[in-house]
N, C-alpha and C positions, 0 to 999 in steps of 0.2 A: 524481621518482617517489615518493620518501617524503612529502612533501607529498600528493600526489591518494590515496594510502592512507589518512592523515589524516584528510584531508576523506570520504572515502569513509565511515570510519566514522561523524564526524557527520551526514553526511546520511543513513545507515543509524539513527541515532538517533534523529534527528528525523521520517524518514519511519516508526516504529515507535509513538511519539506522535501524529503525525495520525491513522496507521491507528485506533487506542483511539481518536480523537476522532469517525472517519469514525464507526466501530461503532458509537457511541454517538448517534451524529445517528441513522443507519439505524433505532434502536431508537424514537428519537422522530419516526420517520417525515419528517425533514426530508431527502428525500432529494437535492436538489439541491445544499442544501449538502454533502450526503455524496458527494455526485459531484466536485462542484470537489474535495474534500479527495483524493479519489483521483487524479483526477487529475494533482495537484502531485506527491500521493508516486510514482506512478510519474516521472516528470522525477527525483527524486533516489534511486530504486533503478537507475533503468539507468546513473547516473554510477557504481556500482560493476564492480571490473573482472569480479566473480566472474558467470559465463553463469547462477549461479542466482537472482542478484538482475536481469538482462537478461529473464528469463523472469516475477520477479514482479512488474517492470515493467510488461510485456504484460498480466498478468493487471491487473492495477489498471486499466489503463486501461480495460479492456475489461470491467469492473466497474463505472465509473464511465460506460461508454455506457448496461451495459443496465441501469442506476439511473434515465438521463436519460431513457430510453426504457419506464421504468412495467416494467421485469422484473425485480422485486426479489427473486424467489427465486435466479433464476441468478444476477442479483448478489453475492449472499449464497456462495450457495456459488462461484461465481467467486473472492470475496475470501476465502472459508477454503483456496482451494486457493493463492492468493497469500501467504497467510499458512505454511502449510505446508512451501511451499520456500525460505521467507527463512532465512538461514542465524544472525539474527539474531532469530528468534521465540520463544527462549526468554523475552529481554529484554522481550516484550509478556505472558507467561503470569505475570510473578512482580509485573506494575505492578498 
C-alpha cells in the first residue's frame, strides 16, 4: 500500500505538469494536442485513491471530449473546475 501512495503522488505531479502544458497548448489554439494531454492526465488522477482526484479525472476527460468536439469554452471551464478540486492545485498556482 505504501508503494501505490508513492506512486500516487507522482503521478499527481506529473499529471499537474501536463495540465500547464495542456493550458498552454489551449492558449495557442492547438487544441488536439490539448486534448490528448487531457486525456492522459485523467488515466493518472483517477490512479489516486482520494474520490477528489476520481472526480477530476472525469472532468479531464470530459474536457478533453468537448476540445475534440470544437467546444472550447466549456472545455476551459470544465478544466478550471478540474483544477479546483485537485487536492494538489496549489502546486500548479506557484509554477
Amino acid at each position: 500500500m505504501a508503494l501505490e501512495k508513492l506512486l500516487a503522488s507522482h503521478y499527481c505531479q506529473l499529471a499537474l505538469q501536463l495540465c500547464q502544458r495542456a493550458r498552454i497548448l489551449r492558449v495557442q489554439k492547438r487544441y488536439q494536442e490539448a486534448a490528448e494531454i487531457c486525456s492522459f492526465v485523467s488515466t493518472l488522477c483517477v490512479e489516486n485513491e482520494d474520490e477528489s482526484c476520481k472526480r477530476e479525472a472525469k472532468l479531464c476527460t470530459s474536457s478533453a471530449k468537448q476540445l475534440t468536439k470544437g467546444h472550447y469554452s466549456e472545455a476551459e471551464k470544465t478544466c478550471i473546475e478540474a483544477r479546483r478540486i485537485c487536492p494538489k492545485s496549489y502546486a500548479l498556482r506557484g509554477s
